[in-house]
C-alpha positions as a Python dict, from the first residue, in 0.01 Angstrom:
ca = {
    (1, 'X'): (0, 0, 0),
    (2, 'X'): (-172, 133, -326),
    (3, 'X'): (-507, 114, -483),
    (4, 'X'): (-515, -90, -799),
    (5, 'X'): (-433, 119, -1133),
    (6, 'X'): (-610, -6, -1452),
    (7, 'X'): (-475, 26, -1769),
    (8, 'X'): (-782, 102, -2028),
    (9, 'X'): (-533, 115, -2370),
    (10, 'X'): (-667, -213, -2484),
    (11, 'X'): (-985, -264, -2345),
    (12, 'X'): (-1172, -336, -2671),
    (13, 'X'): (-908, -525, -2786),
    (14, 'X'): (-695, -820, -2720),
    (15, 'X'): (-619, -712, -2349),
    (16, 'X'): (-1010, -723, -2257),
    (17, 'X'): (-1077, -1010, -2049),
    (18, 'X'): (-746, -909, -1836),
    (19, 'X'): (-879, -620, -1800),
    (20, 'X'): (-1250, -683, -1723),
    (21, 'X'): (-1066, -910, -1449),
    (22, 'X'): (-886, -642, -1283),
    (23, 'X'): (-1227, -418, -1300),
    (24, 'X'): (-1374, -722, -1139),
    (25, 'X'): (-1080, -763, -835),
    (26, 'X'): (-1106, -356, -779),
    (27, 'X'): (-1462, -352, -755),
    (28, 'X'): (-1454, -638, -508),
    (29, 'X'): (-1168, -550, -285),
    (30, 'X'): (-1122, -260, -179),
    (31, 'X'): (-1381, -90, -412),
    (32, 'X'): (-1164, 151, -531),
    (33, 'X'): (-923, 175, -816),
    (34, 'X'): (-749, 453, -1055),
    (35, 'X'): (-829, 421, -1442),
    (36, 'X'): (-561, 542, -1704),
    (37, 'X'): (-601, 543, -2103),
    (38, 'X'): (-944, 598, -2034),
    (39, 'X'): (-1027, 805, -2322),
    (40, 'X'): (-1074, 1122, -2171),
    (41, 'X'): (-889, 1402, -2329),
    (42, 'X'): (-589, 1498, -2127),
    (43, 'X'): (-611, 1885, -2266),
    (44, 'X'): (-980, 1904, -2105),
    (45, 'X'): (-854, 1766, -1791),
    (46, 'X'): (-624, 2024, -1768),
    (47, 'X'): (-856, 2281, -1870),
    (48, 'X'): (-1062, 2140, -1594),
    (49, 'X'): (-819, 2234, -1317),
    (50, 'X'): (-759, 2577, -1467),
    (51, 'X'): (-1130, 2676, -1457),
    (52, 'X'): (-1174, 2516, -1125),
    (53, 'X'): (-918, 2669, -992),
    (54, 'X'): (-1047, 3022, -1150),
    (55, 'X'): (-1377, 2957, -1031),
    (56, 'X'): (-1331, 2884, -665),
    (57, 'X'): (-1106, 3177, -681),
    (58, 'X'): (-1360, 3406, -854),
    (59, 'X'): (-1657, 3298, -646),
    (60, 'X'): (-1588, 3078, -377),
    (61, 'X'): (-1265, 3151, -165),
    (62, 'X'): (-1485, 3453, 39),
    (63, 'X'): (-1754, 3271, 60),
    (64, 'X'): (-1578, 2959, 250),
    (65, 'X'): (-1341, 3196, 489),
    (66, 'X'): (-1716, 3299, 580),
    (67, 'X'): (-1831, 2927, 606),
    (68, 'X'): (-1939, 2782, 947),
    (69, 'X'): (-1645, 2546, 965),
    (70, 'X'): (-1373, 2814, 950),
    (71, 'X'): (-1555, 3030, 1184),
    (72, 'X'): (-1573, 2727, 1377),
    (73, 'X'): (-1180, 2621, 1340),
    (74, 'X'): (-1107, 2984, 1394),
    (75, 'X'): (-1294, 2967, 1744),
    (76, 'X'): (-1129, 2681, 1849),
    (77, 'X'): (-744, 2831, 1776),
    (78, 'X'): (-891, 3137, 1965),
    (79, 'X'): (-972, 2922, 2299),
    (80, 'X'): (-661, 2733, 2259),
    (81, 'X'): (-454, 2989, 2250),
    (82, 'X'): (-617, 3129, 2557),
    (83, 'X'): (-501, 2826, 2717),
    (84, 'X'): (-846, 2584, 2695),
    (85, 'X'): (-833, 2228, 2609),
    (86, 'X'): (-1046, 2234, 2259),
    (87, 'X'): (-1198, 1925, 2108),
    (88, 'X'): (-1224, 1810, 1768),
    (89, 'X'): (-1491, 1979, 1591),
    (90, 'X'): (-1779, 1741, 1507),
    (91, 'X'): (-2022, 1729, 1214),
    (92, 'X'): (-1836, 1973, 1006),
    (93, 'X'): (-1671, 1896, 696),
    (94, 'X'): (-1364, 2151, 536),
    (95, 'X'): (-1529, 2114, 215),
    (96, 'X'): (-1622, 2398, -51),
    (97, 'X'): (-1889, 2230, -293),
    (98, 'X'): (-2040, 2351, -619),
    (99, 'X'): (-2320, 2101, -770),
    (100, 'X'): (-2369, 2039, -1115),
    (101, 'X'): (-2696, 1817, -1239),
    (102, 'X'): (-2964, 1805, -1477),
    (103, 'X'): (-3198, 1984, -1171),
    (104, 'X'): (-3003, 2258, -1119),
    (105, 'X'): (-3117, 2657, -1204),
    (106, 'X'): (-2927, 2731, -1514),
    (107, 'X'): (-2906, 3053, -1317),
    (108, 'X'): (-2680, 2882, -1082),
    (109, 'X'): (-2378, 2875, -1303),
    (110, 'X'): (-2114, 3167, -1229),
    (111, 'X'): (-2060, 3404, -1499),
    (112, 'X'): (-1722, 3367, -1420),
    (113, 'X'): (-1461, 3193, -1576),
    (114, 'X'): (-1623, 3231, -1905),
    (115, 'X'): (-1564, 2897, -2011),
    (116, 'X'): (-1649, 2704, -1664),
    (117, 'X'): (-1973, 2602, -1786),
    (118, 'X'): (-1836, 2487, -2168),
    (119, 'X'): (-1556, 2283, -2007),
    (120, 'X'): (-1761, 2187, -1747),
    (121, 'X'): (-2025, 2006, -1937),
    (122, 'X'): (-1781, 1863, -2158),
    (123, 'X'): (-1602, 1709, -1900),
    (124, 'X'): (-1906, 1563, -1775),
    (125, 'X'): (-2013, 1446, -2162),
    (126, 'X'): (-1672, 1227, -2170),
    (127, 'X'): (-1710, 1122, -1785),
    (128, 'X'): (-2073, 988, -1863),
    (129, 'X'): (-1984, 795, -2166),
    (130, 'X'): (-1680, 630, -1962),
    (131, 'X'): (-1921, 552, -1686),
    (132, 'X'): (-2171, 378, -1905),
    (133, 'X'): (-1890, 180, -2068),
    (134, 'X'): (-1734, 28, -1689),
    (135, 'X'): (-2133, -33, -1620),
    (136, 'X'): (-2150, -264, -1920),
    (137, 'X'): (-1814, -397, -1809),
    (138, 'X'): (-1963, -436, -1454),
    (139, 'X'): (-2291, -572, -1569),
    (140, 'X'): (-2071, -875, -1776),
    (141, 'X'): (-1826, -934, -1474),
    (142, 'X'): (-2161, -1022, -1271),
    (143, 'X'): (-2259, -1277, -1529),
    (144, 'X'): (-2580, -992, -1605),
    (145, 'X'): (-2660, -898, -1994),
    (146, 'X'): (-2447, -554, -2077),
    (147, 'X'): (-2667, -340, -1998),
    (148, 'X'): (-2872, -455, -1732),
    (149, 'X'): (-2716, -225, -1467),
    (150, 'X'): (-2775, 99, -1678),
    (151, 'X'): (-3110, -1, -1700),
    (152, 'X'): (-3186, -95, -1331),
    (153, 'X'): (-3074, 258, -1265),
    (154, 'X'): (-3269, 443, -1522),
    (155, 'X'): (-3609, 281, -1359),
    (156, 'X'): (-3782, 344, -1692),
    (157, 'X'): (-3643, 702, -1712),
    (158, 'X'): (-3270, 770, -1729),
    (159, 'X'): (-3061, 770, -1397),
    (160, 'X'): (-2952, 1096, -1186),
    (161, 'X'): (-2595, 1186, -1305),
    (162, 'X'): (-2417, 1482, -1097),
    (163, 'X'): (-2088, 1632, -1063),
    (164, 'X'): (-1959, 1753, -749),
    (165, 'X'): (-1710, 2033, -728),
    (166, 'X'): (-1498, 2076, -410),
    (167, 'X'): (-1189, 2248, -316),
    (168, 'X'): (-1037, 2138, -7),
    (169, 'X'): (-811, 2471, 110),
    (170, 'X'): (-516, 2468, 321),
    (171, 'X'): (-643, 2413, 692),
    (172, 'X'): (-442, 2565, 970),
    (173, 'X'): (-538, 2286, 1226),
    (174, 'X'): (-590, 1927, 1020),
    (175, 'X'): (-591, 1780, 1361),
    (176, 'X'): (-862, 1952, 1493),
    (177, 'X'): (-1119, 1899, 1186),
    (178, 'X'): (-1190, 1651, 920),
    (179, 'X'): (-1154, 1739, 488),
    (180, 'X'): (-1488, 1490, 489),
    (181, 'X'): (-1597, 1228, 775),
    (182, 'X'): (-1566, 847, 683),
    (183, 'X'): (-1878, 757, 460),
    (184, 'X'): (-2000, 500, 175),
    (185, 'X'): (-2164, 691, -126),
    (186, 'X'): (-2532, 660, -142),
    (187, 'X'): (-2529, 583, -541),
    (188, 'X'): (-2434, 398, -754),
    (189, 'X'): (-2067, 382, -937),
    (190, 'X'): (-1865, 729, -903),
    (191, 'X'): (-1573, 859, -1137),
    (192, 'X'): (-1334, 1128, -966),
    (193, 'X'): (-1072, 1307, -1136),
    (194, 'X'): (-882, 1383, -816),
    (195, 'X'): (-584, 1657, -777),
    (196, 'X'): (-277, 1524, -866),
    (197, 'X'): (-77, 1727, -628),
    (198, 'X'): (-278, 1769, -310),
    (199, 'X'): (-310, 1435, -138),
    (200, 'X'): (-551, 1354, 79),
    (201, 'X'): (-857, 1109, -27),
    (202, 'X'): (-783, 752, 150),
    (203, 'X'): (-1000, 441, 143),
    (204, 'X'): (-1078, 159, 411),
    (205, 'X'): (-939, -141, 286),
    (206, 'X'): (-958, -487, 572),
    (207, 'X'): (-988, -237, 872),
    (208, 'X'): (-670, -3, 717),
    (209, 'X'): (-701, 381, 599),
    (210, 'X'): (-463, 363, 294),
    (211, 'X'): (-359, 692, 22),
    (212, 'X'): (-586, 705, -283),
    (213, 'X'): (-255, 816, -490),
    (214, 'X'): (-226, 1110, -689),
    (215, 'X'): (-169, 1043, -1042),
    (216, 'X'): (-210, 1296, -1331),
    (217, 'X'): (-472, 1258, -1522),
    (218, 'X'): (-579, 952, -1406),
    (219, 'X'): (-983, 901, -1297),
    (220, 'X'): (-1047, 698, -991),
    (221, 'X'): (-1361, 517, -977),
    (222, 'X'): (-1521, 385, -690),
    (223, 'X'): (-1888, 151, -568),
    (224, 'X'): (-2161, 312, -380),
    (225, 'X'): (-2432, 157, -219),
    (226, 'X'): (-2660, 82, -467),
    (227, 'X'): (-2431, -166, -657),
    (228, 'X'): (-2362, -329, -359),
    (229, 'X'): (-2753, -366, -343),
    (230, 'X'): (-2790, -473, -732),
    (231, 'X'): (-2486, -723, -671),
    (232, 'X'): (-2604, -873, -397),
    (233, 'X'): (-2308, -774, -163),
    (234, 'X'): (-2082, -935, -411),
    (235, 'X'): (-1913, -554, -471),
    (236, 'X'): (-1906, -342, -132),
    (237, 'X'): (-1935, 3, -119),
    (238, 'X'): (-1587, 123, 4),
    (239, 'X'): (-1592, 319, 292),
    (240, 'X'): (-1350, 677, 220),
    (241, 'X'): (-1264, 1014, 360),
    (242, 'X'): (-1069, 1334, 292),
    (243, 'X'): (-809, 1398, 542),
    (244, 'X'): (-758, 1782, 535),
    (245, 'X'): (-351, 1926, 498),
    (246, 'X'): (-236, 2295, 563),
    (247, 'X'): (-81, 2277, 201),
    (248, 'X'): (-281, 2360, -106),
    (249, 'X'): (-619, 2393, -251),
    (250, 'X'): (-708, 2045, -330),
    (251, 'X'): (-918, 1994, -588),
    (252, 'X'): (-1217, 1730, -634),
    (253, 'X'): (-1432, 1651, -941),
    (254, 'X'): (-1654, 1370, -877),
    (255, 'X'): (-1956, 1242, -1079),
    (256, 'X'): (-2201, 1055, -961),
    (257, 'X'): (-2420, 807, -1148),
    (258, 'X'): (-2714, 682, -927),
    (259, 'X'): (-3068, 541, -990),
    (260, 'X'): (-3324, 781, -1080),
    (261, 'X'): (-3528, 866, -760),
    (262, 'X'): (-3824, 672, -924),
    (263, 'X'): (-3643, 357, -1014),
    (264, 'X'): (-3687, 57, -770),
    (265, 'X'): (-3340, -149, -666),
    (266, 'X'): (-3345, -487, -552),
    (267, 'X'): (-3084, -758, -612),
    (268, 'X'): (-3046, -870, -970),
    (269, 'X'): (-3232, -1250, -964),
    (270, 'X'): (-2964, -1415, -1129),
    (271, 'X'): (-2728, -1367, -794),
    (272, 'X'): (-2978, -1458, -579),
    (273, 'X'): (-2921, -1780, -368),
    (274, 'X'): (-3216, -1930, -288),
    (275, 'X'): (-3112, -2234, -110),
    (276, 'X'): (-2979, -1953, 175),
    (277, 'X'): (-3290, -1809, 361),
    (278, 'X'): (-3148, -1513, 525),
    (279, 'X'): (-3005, -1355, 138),
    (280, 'X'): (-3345, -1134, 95),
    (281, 'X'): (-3306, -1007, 408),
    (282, 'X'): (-3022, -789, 322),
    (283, 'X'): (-3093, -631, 12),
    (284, 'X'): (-3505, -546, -26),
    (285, 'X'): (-3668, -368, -277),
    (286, 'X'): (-3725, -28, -250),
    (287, 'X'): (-3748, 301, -424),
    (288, 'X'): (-3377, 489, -457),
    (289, 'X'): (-3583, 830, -322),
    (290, 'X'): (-3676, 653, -57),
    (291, 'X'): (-3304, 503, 42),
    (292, 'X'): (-3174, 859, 8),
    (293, 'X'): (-3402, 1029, 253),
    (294, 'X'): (-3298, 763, 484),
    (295, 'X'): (-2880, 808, 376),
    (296, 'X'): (-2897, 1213, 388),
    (297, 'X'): (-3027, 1165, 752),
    (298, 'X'): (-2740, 865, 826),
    (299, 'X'): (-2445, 912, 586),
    (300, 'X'): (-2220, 935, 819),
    (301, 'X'): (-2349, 635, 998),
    (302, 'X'): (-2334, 266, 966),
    (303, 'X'): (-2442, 131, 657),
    (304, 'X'): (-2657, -138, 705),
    (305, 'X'): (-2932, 17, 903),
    (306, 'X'): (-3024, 221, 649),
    (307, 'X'): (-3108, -106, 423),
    (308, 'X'): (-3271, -235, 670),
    (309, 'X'): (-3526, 97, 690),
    (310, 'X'): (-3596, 26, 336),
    (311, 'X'): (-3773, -296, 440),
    (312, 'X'): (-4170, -246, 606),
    (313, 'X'): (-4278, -564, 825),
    (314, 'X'): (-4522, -661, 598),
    (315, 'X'): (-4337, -629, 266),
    (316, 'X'): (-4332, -941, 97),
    (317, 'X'): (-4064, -957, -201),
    (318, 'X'): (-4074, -1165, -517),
    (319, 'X'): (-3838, -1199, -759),
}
């Protein structure tokens, strides 16, 4: 069993309404799907590997045989080997992660690969624009004007795009640690460009962990939780995780377009049943800062308390 792959080639052409209907299916069930012919260059996606690859290299691959999880994993082998029953280390992640957003120190980028930061911010030039196009896409598939998602998100501002580098590196014990624990993302729609080698990403789909397949060049894109609140629960944030392997470096470049901290989310009115009392109750208003003080306390956690905290007793909502 496979996640959906989209075909992009004729999207503004006579192929669009197939297409939009696929984009509509994936982001319904299982909230994941792979993208191809979706504009992005294929030369900067390679380049992309190459400098991530450098860079980890460079500046990273010391700093995570340091890291608390290998010392950790490490510790474990020891005992076990010294004849101790071990158990599976908890609320650890074997994940290297470099951050790239608009709020970072310009200090912060390495030196090192020359051109991380050009390719880098090119990649993330192309990865924007594609986002903004499957949010118009997603905005008409909800029966919403084109752009009404973008501009829920931007909250009067513009929204909070980031790009998350990780390397996932051989682990000698995958059965004694997790790549990353089973989560929803706390934002809003997320475009990965995944290694194409190195498996490992898999998505819940009807109570079943299934492969997120590697395919070059291909960009996976997958709901968080705040499109799930601006939909109304029609599109689900798709529970995932990273299931570490003891062969190769596997690489992860996901972007992350979420609300500005400022903006308010709330159901869009127009999917709003009224004649059903408890549909407020699910998704309330609140400020996206707000939800993500709650989420970096609970990611790992069940979803749906944490839109519940975003409700007060006394709030009264009007749409």
């Amino acid at each position: 069993m496979a996640i959906p792959v989209i075909d992009m080639k004729n999207i503004d052409g006579a192929d669009r309404d197939a297409i939009m209907a696929k984009i509509a299916k994936g982001c319904e069930t299982p909230g994941f799907f792979q993208l191809i012919n979706h504009g992005i260059d294929h030369g900067l996606l390679d380049r992309v590997k190459v400098v991530c690859a450098e860079q980890y290299k460079i500046n990273r691959e010391q700093q995570f045989k340091d890291s608390l999880p290998v010392r950790a994993l490490n510790k474990a082998i020891a005992a076990e080997a010294e004849g101790n029953e071990v158990d599976k280390i908890q609320n650890m992640d074997w994940e290297d992660v470099f951050q790239v957003h608009e709020m970072c120190d310009t200090n912060s980028w390495p030196t090192e690969p020359k051109d991380f930061r050009e390719t880098i911010e090119e990649f993330r030039s192309q990865i924007f624009a594609l986002t903004e196009k499957l949010l118009e896409i997603i905005s008409l598939n909800l029966g919403l004007e084109k752009g009404y998602v973008k501009e829920a998100f931007a909250g009067g501002d513009k929204p909070f795009f980031g790009t998350k580098v990780s390397h996932y590196p051989p682990c000698p014990r995958p059965d004694l640690i997790k790549g990353i624990r089973p989560h929803t993302d706390a934002g809003g729609l997320i475009l990965l460009y995944q290694d194409d080698e190195v498996p490992g990403l898999q998505v819940l789909d009807n109570g079943r962990w299934i492969d997120v397949q590697p395919l070059r060049y291909s960009i996976v894109v997958n709901t968080g939780d705040q499109l799930e609140a601006v939909s109304n629960g029609k599109y689900k944030s798709a529970w995932h995780r990273i299931l570490p392997t003891k062969n190769g470096n596997r690489l992860s470049v996901a972007s992350f377009y979420n609300p500005s901290y400022k903006a308010v989310v709330s159901a869009a009115p127009e999917l709003i049943n009224r004649n059903i009392a408890d549909d407020l109750s699910s998704y309330p208003k609140y400020l996206f800062g707000d939800y993500m003080r709650v989420y970096s306390e609970q990611k790992y956690e069940e979803k749906e308390p944490r839109f519940q905290a975003m409700r007060k007793p006394t709030e009264q909502i009007s749409y």
